[in-house]
DORO-710310 format. One record per residue (C-alpha): residue number from 1; residue in three letters; x, y, z. Coordinates in steps of 0.1 Angstrom, whole numbers. Layout:
N
<num = NUM&residuo = ALA&u = X&v = Y&w = Z>
...
# end
This chain:
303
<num = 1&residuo = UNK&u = 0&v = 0&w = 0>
<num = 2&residuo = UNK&u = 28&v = 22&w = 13>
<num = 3&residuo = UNK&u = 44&v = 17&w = -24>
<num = 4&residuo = UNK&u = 19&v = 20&w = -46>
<num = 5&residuo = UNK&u = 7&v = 59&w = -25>
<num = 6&residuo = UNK&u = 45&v = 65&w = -30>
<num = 7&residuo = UNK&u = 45&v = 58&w = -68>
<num = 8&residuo = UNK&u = 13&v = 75&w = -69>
<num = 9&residuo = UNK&u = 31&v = 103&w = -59>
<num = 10&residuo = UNK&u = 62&v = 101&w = -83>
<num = 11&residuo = UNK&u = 40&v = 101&w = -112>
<num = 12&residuo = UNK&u = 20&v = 129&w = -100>
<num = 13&residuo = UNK&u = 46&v = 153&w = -97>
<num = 14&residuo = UNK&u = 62&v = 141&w = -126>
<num = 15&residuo = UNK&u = 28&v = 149&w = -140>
<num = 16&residuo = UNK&u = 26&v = 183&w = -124>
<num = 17&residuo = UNK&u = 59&v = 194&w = -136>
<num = 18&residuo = UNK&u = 64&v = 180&w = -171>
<num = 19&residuo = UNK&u = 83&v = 212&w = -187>
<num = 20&residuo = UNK&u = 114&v = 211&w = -156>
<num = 21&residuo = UNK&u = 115&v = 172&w = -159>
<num = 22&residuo = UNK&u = 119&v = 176&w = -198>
<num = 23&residuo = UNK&u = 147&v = 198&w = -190>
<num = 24&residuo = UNK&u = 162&v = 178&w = -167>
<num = 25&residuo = UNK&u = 161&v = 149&w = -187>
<num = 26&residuo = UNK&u = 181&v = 171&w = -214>
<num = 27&residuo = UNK&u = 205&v = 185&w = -195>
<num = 28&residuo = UNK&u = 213&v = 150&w = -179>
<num = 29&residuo = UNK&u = 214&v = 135&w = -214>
<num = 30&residuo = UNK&u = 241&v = 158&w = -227>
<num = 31&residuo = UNK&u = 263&v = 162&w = -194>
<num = 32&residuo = UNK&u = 271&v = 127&w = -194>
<num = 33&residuo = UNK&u = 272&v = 118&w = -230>
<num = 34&residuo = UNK&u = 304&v = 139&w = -226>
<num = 35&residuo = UNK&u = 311&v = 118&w = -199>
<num = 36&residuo = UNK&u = 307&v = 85&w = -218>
<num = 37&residuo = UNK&u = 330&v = 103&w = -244>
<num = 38&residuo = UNK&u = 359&v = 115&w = -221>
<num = 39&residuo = UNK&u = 356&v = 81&w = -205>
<num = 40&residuo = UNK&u = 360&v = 65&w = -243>
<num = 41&residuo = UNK&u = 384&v = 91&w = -254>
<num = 42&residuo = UNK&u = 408&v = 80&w = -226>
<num = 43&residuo = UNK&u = 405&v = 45&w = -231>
<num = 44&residuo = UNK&u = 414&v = 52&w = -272>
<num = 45&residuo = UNK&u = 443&v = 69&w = -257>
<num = 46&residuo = UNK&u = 456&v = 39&w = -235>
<num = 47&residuo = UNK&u = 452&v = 16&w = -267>
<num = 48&residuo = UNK&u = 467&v = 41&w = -291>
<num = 49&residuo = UNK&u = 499&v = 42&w = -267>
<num = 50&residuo = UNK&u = 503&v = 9&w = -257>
<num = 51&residuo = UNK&u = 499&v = 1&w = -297>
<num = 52&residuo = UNK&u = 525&v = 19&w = -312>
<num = 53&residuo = UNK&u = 548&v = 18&w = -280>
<num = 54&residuo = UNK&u = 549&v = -19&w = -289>
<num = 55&residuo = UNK&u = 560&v = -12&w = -328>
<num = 56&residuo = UNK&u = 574&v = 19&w = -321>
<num = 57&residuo = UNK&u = 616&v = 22&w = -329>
<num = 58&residuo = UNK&u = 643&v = 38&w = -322>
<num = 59&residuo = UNK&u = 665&v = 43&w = -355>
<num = 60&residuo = UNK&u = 701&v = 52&w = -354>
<num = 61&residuo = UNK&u = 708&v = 67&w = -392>
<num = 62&residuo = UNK&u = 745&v = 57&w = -402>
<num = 63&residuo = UNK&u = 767&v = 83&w = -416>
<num = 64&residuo = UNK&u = 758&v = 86&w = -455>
<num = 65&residuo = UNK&u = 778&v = 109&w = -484>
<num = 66&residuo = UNK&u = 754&v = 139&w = -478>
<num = 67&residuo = UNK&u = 753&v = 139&w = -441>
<num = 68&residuo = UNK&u = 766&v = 170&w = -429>
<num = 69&residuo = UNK&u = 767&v = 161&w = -390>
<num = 70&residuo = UNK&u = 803&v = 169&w = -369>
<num = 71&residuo = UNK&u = 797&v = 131&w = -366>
<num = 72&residuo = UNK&u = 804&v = 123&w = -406>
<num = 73&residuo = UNK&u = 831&v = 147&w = -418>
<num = 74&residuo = UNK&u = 848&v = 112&w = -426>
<num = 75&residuo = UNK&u = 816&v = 109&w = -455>
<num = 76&residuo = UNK&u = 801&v = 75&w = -455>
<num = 77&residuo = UNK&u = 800&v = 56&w = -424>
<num = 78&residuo = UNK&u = 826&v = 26&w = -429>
<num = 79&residuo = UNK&u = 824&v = -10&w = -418>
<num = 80&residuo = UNK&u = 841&v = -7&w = -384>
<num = 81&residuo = UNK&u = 821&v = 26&w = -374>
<num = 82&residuo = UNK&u = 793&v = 1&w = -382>
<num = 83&residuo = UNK&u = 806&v = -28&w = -363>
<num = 84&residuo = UNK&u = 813&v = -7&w = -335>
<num = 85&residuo = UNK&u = 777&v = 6&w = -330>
<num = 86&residuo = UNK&u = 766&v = -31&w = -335>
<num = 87&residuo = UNK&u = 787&v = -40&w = -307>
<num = 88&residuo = UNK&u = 775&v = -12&w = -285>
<num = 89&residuo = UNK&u = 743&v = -31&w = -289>
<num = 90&residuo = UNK&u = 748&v = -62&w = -282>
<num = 91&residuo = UNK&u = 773&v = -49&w = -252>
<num = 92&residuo = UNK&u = 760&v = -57&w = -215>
<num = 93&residuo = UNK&u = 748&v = -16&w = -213>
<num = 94&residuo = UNK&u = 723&v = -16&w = -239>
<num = 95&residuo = UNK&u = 715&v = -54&w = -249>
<num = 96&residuo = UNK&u = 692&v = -61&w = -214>
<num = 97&residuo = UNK&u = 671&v = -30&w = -225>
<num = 98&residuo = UNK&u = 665&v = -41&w = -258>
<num = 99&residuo = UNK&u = 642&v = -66&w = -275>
<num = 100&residuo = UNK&u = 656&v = -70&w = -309>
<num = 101&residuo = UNK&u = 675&v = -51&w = -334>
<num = 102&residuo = UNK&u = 681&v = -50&w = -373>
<num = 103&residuo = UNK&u = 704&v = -34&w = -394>
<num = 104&residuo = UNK&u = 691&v = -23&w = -427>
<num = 105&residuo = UNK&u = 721&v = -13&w = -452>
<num = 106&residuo = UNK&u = 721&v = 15&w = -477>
<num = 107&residuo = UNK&u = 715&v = -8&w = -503>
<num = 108&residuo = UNK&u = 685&v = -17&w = -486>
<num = 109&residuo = UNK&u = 677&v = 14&w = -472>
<num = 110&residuo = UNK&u = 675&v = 26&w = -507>
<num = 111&residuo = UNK&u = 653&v = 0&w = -520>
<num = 112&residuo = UNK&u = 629&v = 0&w = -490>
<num = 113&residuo = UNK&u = 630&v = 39&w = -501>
<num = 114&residuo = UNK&u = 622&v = 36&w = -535>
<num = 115&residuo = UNK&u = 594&v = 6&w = -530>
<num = 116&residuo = UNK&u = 578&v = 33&w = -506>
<num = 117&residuo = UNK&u = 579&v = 67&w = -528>
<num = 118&residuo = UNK&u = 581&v = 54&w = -560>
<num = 119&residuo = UNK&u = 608&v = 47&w = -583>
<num = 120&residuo = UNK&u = 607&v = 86&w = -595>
<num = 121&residuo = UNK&u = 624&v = 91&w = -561>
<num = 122&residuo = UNK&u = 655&v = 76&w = -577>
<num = 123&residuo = UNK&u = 660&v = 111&w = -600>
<num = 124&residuo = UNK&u = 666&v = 132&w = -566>
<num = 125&residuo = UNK&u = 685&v = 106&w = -545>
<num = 126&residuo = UNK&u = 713&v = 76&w = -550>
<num = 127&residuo = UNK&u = 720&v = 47&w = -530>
<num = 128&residuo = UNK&u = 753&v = 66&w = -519>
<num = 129&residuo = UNK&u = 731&v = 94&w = -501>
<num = 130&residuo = UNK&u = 711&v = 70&w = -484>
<num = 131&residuo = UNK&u = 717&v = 65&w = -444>
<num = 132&residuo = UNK&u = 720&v = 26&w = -436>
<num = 133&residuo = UNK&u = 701&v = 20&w = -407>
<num = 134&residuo = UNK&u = 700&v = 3&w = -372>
<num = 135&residuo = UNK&u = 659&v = -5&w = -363>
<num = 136&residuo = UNK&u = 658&v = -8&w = -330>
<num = 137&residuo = UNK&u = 627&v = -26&w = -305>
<num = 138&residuo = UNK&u = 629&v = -21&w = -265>
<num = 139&residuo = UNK&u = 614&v = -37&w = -240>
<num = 140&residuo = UNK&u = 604&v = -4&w = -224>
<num = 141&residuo = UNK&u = 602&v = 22&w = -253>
<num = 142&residuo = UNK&u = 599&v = 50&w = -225>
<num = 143&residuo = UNK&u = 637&v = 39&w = -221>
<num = 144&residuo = UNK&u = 646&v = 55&w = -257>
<num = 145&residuo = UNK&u = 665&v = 80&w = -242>
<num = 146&residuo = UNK&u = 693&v = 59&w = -229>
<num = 147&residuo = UNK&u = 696&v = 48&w = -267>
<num = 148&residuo = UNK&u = 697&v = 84&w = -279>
<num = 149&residuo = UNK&u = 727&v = 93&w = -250>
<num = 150&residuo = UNK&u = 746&v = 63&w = -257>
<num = 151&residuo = UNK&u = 754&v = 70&w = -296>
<num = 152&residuo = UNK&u = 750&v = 106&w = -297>
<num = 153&residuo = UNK&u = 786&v = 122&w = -307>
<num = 154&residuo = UNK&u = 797&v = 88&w = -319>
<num = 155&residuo = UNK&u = 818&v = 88&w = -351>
<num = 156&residuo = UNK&u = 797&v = 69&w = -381>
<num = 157&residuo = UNK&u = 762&v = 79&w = -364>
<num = 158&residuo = UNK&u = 744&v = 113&w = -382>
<num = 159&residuo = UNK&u = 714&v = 110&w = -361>
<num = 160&residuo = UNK&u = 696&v = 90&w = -335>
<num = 161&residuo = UNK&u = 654&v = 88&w = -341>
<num = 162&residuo = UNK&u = 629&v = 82&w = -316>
<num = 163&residuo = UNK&u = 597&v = 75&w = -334>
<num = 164&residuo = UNK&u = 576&v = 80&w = -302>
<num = 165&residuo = UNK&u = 586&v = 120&w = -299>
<num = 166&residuo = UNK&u = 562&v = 123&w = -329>
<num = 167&residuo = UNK&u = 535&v = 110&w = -318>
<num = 168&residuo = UNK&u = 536&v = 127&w = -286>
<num = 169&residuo = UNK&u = 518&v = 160&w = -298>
<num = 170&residuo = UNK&u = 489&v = 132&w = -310>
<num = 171&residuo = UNK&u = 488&v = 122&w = -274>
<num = 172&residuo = UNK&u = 485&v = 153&w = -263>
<num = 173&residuo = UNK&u = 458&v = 168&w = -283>
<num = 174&residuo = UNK&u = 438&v = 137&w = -278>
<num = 175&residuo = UNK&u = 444&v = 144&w = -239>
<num = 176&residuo = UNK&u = 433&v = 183&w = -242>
<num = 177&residuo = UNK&u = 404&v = 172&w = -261>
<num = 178&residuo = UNK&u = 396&v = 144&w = -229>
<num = 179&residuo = UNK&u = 397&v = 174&w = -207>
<num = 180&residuo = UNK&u = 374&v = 197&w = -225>
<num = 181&residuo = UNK&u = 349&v = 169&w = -226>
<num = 182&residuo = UNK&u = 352&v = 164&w = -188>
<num = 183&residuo = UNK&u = 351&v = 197&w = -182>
<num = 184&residuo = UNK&u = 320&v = 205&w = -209>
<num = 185&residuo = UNK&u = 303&v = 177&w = -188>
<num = 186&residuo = UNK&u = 315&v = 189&w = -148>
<num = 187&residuo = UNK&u = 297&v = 224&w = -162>
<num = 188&residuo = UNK&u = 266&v = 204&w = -176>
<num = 189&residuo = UNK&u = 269&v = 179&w = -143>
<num = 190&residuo = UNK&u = 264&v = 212&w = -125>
<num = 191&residuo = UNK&u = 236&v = 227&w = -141>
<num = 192&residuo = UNK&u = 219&v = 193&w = -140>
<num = 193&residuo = UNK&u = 220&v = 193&w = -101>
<num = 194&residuo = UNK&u = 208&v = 224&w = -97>
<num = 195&residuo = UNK&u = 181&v = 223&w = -121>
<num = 196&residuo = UNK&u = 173&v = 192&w = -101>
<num = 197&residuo = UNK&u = 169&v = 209&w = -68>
<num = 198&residuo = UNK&u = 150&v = 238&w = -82>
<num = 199&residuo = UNK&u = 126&v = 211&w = -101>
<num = 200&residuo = UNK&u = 122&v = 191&w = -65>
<num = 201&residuo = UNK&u = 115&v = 226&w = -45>
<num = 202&residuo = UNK&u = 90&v = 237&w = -72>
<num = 203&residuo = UNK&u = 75&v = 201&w = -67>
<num = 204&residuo = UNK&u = 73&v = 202&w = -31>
<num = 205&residuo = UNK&u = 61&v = 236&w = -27>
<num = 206&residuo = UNK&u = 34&v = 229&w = -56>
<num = 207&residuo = UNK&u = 23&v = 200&w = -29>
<num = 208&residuo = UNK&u = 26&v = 218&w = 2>
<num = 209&residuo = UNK&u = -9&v = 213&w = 14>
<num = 210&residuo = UNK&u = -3&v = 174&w = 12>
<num = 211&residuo = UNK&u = 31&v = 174&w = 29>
<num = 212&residuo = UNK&u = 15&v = 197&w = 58>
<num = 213&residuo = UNK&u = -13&v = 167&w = 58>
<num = 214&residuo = UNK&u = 10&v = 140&w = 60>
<num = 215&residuo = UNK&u = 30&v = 156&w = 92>
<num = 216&residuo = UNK&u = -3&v = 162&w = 109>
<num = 217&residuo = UNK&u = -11&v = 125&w = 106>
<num = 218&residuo = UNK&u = 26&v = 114&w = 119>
<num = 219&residuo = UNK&u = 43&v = 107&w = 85>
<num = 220&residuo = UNK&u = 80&v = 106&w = 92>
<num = 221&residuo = UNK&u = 99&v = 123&w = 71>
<num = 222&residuo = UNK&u = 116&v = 96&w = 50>
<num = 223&residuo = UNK&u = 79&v = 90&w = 36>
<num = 224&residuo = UNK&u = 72&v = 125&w = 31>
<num = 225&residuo = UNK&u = 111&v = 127&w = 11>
<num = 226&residuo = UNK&u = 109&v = 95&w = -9>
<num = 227&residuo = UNK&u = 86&v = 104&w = -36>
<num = 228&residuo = UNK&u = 103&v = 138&w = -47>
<num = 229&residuo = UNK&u = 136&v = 121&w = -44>
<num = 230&residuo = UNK&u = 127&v = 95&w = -72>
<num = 231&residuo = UNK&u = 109&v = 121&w = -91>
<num = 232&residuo = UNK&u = 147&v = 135&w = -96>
<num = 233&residuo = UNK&u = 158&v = 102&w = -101>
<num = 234&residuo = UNK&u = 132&v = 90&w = -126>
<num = 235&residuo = UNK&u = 143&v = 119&w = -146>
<num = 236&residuo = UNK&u = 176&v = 115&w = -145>
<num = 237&residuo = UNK&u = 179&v = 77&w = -151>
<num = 238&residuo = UNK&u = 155&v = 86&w = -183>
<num = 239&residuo = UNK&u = 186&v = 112&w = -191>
<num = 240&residuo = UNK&u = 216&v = 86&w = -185>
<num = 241&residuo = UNK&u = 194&v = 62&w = -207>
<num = 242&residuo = UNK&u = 193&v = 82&w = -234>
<num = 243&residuo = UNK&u = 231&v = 91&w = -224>
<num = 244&residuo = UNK&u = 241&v = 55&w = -226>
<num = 245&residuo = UNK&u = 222&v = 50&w = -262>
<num = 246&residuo = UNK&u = 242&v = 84&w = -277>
<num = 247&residuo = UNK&u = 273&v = 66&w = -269>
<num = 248&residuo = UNK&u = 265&v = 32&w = -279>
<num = 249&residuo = UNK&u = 254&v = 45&w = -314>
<num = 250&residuo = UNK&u = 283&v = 68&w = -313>
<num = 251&residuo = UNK&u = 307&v = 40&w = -312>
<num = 252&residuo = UNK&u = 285&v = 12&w = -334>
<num = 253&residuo = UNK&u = 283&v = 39&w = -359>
<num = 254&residuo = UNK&u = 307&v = 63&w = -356>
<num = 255&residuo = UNK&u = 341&v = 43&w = -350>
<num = 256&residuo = UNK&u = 333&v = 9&w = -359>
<num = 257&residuo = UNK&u = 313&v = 19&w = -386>
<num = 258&residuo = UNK&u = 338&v = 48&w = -403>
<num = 259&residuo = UNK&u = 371&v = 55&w = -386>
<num = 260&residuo = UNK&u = 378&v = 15&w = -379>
<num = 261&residuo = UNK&u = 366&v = 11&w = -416>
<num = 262&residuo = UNK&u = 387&v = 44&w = -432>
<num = 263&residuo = UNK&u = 418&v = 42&w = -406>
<num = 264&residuo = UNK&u = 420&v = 0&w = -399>
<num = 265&residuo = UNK&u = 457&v = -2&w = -389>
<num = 266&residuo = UNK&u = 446&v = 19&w = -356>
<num = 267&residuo = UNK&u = 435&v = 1&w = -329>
<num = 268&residuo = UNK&u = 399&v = 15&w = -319>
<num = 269&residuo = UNK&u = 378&v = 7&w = -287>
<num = 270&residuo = UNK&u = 346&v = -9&w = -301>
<num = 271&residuo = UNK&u = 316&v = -18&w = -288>
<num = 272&residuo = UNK&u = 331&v = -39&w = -259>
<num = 273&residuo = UNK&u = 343&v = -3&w = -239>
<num = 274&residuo = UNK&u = 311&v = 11&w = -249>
<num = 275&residuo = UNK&u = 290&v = -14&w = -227>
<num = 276&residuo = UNK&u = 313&v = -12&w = -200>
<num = 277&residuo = UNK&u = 310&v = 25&w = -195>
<num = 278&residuo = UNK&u = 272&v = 25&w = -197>
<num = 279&residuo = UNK&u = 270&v = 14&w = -160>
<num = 280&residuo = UNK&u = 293&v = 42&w = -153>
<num = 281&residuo = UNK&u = 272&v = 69&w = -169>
<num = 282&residuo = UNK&u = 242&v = 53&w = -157>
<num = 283&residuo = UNK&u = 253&v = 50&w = -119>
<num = 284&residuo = UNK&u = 267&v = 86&w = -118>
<num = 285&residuo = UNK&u = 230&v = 105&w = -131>
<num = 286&residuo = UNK&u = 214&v = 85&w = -108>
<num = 287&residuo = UNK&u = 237&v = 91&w = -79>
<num = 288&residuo = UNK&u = 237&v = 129&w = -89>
<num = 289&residuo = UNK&u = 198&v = 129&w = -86>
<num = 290&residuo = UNK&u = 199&v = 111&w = -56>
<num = 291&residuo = UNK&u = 222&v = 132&w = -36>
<num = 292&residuo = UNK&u = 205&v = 168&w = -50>
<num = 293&residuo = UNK&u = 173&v = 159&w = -48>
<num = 294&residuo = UNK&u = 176&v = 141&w = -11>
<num = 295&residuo = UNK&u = 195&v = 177&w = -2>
<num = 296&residuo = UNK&u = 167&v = 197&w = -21>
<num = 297&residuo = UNK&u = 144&v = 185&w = 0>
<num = 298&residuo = UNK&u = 157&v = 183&w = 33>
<num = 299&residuo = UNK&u = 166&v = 221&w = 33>
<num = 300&residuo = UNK&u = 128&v = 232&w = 19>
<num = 301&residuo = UNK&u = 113&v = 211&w = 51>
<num = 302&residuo = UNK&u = 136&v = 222&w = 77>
<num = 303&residuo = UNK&u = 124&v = 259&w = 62>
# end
């Protein structure tokens, strides 16, 4: 009996105030769709790194007869400058840091070069002014920099190439862009809440008469609280609903069904992330609701 009055309730006041529930549902949809996105974003992030730090190289460029370097005033790098950095890399220093290395010669270099641009390539460069090349795979790439310091001002070497310094600025802008999502949805986060207590005030105060009624008949106040607190919360779990469906679509159509299909050597989070942070989005509107509403109107009856 006590549930079904309480319902009762819910629906009547979601009844009563239809416009400032429709708002509240809206508000709540768009806050955390950009939380389901920054949550998404950071995950592509975390699979974009740990991708390419697991192919990612560092390449130490041999001496060749254009290099201009303090390094190569002796022109192409020779076949103990060569042997020397092999040794450096298979020395006890380097070799427990590393994973595997190749050596690439210019010969090679050169064809790699030419099966990659074209063979039109071969009118503005010869194999001579082609750097042979050491590709090399580390356990921990974030290590790279021991690499770099250990050949740098060595005769033979023109230059030493992290390939992970260039996609740092990708990192980063895909990390700015996580924050201005999280902090587009904190702002919408806000207004939500308090659109929430001004929705449950108007409610209660738009029902004053009954609340009065049920303290002179020795309601306690948990009863009296209950129904306005899942009013918020109806509204808001309608919001994260339709929260939770923008992102699924989002990533169904959006990265699985174009930027997996146009950019496939990327690793993308699929639909697999997307169902995991649907509890996420749907826990935090209803928490939010919960907490505002529950404040909302404890303050307006203590008033």
């Amino acid at each position: 009996m006590r549930v079904g009055l309480i319902l009762a309730e819910v629906l009547n006041g979601l009844r009563r105030n239809a416009s400032m529930v429709v708002s509240v549902v809206l508000v709540t949809f768009v806050s955390l769709t950009f939380v389901g996105a920054a949550i998404l974003m950071q995950a592509q992030i975390g699979t974009m790194r740990d991708y390419f730090q697991d192919r990612a190289q560092v390449d130490v460029y041999m001496c060749s007869s254009i290099s201009v370097t303090e390094t190569c005033t002796g022109g192409v790098a020779n076949e103990d400058q060569i042997a020397a950095v092999e040794a450096e890399l298979e020395g006890p220093t380097l070799s427990p840091l590393i994973q595997h290395f190749s050596y690439e010669s210019q010969a090679e270099a050169y064809e790699s070069l030419l099966a990659n641009f074209g063979e039109d390539y071969a009118r503005l460069l010869t194999e001579e002014q082609t750097s042979a090349i050491f590709h090399i795979n580390l356990l921990d790439p974030t290590q790279s920099d021991v690499i770099v310091e250990a050949f740098a001002g060595v005769d033979g070497v023109e230059e030493v190439s992290d390939q992970l310094e260039y996609l740092d600025p990708l990192f980063s802008a895909l990390t700015i862009a996580t924050y201005v999502a999280v902090g587009i949805a904190g702002l919408m986060l806000i207004s939500a809440v308090l659109l929430i207590s001004t929705t449950i005030r108007l409610s209660a105060y738009a029902r004053r008469r009954e609340v009065g009624i049920m303290r002179l008949v020795g309601a306690s106040n948990r009863f009296i609280q209950t129904p306005f607190i899942l009013e918020g919360v109806v509204a808001s779990l309608i919001g994260s609903l339709l929260a939770s469906g923008a992102v699924l679509a989002g990533v169904r159509f959006g990265v699985e069904g174009y930027l997996s299909q146009g950019m496939a050597t990327i690793p993308w989070v699929g639909m697999r992330e997307a169902f995991l942070v649907v509890p996420v989005v749907i826990a935090i509107g209803v928490a939010l609701a919960a907490l505002s509403a529950g404040f909302a109107i404890r303050r307006w009856l203590r008033a």
